[in-house]
N, C-alpha and C positions, 0 to 999 in steps of 0.2 A: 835539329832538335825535335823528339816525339814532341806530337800536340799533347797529348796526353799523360800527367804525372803516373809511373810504375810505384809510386810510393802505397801500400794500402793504408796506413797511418793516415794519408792525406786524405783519404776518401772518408775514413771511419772518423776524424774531424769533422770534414765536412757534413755529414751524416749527422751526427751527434748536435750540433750548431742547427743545420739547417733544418730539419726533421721538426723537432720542436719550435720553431720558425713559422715553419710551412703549417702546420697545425694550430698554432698558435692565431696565425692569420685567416685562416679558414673559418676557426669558431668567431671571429671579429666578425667577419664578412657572415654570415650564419646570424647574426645578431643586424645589420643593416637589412639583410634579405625578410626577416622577419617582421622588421617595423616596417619594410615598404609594404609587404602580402598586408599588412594587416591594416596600415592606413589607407591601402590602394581599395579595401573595401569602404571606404568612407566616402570616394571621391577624388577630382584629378586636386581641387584647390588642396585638402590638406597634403598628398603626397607632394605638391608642389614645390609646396610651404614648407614642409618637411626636408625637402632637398635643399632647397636653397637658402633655408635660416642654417640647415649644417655646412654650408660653404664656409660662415666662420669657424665653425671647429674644426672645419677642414684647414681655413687657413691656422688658426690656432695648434693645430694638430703639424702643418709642417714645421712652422714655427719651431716650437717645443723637439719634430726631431732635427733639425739643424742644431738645435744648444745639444740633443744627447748624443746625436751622431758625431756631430765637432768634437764633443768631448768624450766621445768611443774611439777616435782617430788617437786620440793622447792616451787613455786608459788601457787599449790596446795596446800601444807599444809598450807601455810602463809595464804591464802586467809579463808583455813578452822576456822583459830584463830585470823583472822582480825590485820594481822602485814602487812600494805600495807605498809610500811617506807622501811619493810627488801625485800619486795617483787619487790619494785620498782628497789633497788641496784640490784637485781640478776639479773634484764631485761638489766639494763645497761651495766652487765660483760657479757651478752649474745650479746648484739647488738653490742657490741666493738670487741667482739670475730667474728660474722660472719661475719660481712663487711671486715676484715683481709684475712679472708681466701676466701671470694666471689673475692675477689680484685684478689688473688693469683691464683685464676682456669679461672679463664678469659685471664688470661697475659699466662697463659700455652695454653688454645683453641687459643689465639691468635698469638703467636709465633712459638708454635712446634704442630701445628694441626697434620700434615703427619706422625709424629712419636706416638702421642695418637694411630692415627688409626693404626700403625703398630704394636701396641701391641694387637691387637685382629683380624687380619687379615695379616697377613703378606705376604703371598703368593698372596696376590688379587690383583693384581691394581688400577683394574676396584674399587673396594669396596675401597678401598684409597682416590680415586680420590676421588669420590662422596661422603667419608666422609670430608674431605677435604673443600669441595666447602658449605655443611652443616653447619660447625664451623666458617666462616667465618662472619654470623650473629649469632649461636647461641652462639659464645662465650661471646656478651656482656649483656647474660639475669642471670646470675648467681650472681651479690651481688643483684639483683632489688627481683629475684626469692629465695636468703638467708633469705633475711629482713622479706618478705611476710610469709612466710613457717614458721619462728621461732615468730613471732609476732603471725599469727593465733595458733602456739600451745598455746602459753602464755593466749588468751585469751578466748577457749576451757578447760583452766585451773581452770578457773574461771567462767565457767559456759555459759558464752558471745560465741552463736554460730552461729548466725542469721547473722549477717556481712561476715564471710568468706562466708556462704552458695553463699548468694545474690551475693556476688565479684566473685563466681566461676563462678554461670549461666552468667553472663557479658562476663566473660574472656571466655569460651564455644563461647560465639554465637563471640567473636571478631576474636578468633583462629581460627575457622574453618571459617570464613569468608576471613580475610586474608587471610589464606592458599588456598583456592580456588580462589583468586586473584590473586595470586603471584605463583602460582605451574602451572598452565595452562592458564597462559597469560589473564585472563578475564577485561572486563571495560577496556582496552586499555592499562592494566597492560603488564610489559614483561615476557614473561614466562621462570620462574626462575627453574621451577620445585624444586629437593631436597632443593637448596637453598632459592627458596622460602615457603617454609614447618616452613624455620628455621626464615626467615623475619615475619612471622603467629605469632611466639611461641615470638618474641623480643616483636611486639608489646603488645603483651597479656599480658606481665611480667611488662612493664612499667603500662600498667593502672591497673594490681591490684597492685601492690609496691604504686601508687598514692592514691589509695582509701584505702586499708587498712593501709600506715601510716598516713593519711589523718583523718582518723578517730581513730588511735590510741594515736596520739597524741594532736587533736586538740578537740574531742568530746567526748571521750569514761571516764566516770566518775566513774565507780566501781574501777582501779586500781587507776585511776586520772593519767596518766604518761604524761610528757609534755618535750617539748626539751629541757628544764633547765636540768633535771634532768641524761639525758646525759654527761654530766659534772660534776656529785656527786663524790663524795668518796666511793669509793669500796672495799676497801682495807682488811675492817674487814669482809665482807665476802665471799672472798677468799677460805679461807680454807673448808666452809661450800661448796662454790660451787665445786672446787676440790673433795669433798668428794661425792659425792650425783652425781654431773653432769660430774664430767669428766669418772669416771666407764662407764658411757653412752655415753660417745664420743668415747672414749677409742671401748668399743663394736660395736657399730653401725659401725663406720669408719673400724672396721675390718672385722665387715661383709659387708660391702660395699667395700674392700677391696677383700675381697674372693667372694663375687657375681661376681667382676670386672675378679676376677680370672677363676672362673666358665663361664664367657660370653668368656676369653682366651681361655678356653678349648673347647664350642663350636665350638669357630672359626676355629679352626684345625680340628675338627672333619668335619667340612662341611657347605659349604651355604646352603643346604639344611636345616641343622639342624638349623642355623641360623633363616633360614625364616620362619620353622616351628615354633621354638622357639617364635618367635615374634606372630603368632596366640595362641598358647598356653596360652599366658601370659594377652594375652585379655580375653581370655575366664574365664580364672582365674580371673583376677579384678575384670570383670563384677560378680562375684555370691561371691568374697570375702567382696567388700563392707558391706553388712550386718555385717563381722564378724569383719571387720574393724572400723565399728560403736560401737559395743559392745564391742571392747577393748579398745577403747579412754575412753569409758565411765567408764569401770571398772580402769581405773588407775586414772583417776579423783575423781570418788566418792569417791573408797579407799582415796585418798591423802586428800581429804575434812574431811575424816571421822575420820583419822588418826589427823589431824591438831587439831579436837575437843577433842582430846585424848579418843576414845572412841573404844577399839581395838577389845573387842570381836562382836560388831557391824562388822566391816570391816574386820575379818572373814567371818562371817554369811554370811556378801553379796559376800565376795569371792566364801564362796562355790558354792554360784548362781550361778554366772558368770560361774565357772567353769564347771558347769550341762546345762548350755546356750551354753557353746563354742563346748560341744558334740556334742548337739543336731545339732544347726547348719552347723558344718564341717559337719556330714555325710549329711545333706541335701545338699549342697555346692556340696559334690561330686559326688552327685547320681544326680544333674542339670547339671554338669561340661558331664558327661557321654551321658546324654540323650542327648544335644547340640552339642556333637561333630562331626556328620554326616552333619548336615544345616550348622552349623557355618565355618567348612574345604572347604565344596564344595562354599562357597557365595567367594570364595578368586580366583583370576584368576592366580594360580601355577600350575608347574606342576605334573606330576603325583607320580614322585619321590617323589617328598616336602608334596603333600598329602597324602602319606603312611607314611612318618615319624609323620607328625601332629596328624594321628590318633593314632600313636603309644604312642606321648607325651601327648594325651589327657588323656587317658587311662590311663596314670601313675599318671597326676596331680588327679584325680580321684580320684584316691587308695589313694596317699596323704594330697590330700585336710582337711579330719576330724584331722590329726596331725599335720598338718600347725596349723588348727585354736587353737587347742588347747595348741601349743606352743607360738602363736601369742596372745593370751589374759594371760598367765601368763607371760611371756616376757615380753609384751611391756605394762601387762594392771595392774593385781592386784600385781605382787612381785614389778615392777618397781615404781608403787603408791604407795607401802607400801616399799621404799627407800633401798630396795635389791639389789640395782645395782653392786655391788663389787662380788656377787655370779652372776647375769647376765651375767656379762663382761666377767668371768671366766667361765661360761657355751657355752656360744656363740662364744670364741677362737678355745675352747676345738673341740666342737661336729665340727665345720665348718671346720677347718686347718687339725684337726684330724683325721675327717672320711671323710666327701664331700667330698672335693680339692684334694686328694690321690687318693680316689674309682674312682670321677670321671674321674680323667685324667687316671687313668690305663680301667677302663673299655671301654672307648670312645677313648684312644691315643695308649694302651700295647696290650687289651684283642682281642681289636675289638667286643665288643659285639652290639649287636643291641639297636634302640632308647629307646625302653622301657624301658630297665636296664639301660642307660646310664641317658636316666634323673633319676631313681629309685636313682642311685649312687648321682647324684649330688644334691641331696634333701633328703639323709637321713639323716640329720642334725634334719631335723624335727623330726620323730620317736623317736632319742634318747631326745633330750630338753625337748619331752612331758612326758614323764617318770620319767627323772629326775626332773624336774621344779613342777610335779606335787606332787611328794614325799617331796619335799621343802616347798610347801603349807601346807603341813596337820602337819609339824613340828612347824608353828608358829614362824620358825625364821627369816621368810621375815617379820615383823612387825617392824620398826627404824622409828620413829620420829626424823624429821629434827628438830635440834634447832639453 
């Protein structure tokens, strides 16, 4: 069998899916890159701060795409077999689901802010404080930032990609506008600094939650979904979503759970490693995008291709994907590498914190080719072809297993240096692409949802 699909139709899918993907994701990351430049002029406390009070929306953030992604694994099929009736109920068990728990992490950022950031800093103060003073706006962007997030996977599901893209350049130019209003007192704004970073990111949440359900409910005519339908009977698919989308709640949230743990375990090790950590992780978004495009697109096609019942098709283009997410990572890593001298020194830290970053760049490097290629069987072709029950069981396993152990003894027991302490706290990777990819060639990640 070619490794690679002769179909063009395959490619101009993928293109069409992942393009606005990969872009889409970019102006995200374009939007973190800018609140770091701009708090990183204030000090390490508020960029600290800044990082690790967004561990919860990071954890909130996997959360939310485990319920869209779960329920992109069913939407895609349905959409592949044109059962829009079944597809519509599983958007309603999704929308019910996240507005509950958007509602539940806002009343915690709002009530016990001081004790969130005591879970990742405790020794600090200073980083308390100005976590603190952060949550006080940004705790009310999280059901506006649920709804957005799980709506755009639903209708990336479906093919419909042109909308998020457009709503992200908006939110881009709103975010980083505000935030430089409201962080350095500009236009006779008060200068809020941290806190106003996090006034930037509320308003940015409300006008895409306006446009994108603006247009999900009131315009968008391929699912047809309408606020009546909010109020359906859900009952009898239940079990179907349970089965297919809770496996991917279940994992996302536990690795959102153990990243949350791994951002613990920096925080002890050091603000340094903090601050470095926080360029690191730019660096990485910015050359991940690509491979972040091609994995939406491979759990899509798969779920499309699968819904037509057509299995050795969504093989064939698995293997692609899979000969794709190689090539990629290693180029990923070898830009992640060449950028790490310009991208360290454009940051105003000190010289400590620039010695650990280059040490972390260096790692994510080495890593980067089995990120990707954990990341496009993970999240792209087993999870489109409705594997998620082995998913969930893979991603407990390798993260609680090996990560969150290594890490915290290498960085809390060993004292070993930056490089092997991120190494530790990221071999999760290594092992998922091994295993995950041995899983692929067995043909028993292929489950039609019915």
């Amino acid at each position: 069998m070619a490794i690679f699909v002769r179909d063009r139709n395959f490619y101009r899918t993928m293109l069409a899916i992942g393009v606005p993907v990969v872009l889409q994701s970019a102006i995200t990351i374009g939007v973190n890159l800018m609140d770091t430049v701009m708090l990183a002029k204030l000090g390490e406390a508020q960029i600290s701060a800044s990082s690790l009070a967004n561990q919860i929306t990071n954890l909130f953030h996997i959360f939310c795409m485990g319920v869209g992604s779960g329920t992109a694994v069913m939407t895609a099929q349905y959409w592949g077999r044109r059962d829009l009736d079944s597809l519509r109920r599983v958007v309603t068990i999704m929308l019910r689901l996240i507005t509950v728990i958007g509602l539940i992490v806002m009343a915690l950022a709002i009530f016990i802010p001081d004790r969130l950031m005591w879970l990742f800093a405790p020794g600090d103060a200073d980083v308390i404080r100005e976590g603190v003073r952060y949550f006080t706006f940004l705790a009310y962007t999280y059901p506006f930032y649920g709804i957005s997030l799980t709506l755009t996977l639903v209708l990336r599901s479906v093919g419909s990609v042109r909308l998020p893209l457009f709503t992200s350049i908006l939110v881009f130019f709103i975010n980083v506008f505000f935030n430089w209003i409201f962080i350095f007192g500009e236009l006779g704004a008060p200068r809020m600094e941290i806190a106003g970073a996090a006034v930037g990111t509320l308003i940015a949440r409300l006008a895409e939650v306006v446009i994108i359900c603006g247009y999900f409910f009131l315009r968008e005519k391929q699912i047809g979904y309408r606020v009546k339908h909010l109020f359906q009977p859900c009952g009898a698919y239940l079990a179907s979503f349970c089965k297919f989308s809770l496996p991917v709640v279940v994992s996302d949230s536990l690795l959102g759970v153990g990243n949350t743990a791994l951002a613990m375990i920096m925080g002890r090790v050091g603000s340094a490693f903090v601050a470095a950590n926080a360029i690191t992780m730019v660096a990485f978004r910015l050359t991940n995008v690509v491979i972040q495009g091609v994995g939406n697109a491979s759990g899509v096609i798969t779920g499309n291709t699968l819904g037509m019942g057509d299995t050795d098709r969504a093989y064939r283009q698995g293997v692609t994907f899979l000969a794709l997410g190689a090539i990629l990572g290693t180029a990923a890593g070898v830009i992640i590498w060449l950028i790490s001298p310009p991208l360290v020194n454009f940051y105003e830290i000190t010289e400590a914190t620039r010695a650990v970053a280059m040490e972390q760049m260096l790692a994510m490097a080495i890593l980067t080719p089995f990120q990707t290629m954990a990341y496009i069987t993970t999240k792209g072709v087993l999870r489109g072809g409705g594997d998620t029950r082995f998913l969930m069981v893979a991603d407990i396993i390798f993260l609680w297993c090996a990560s969150v152990p290594l890490g915290y003894a290498a960085g809390l027991v060993w004292g070993w240096g930056a490089f092997w302490i991120f190494i530790c706290l990221h071999v999760d990777f290594f092992l998922k692409t091994v295993l995950c990819t041995a899983r692929f060639f067995t043909k028993k990640w292929i489950k039609p949802v019915h």
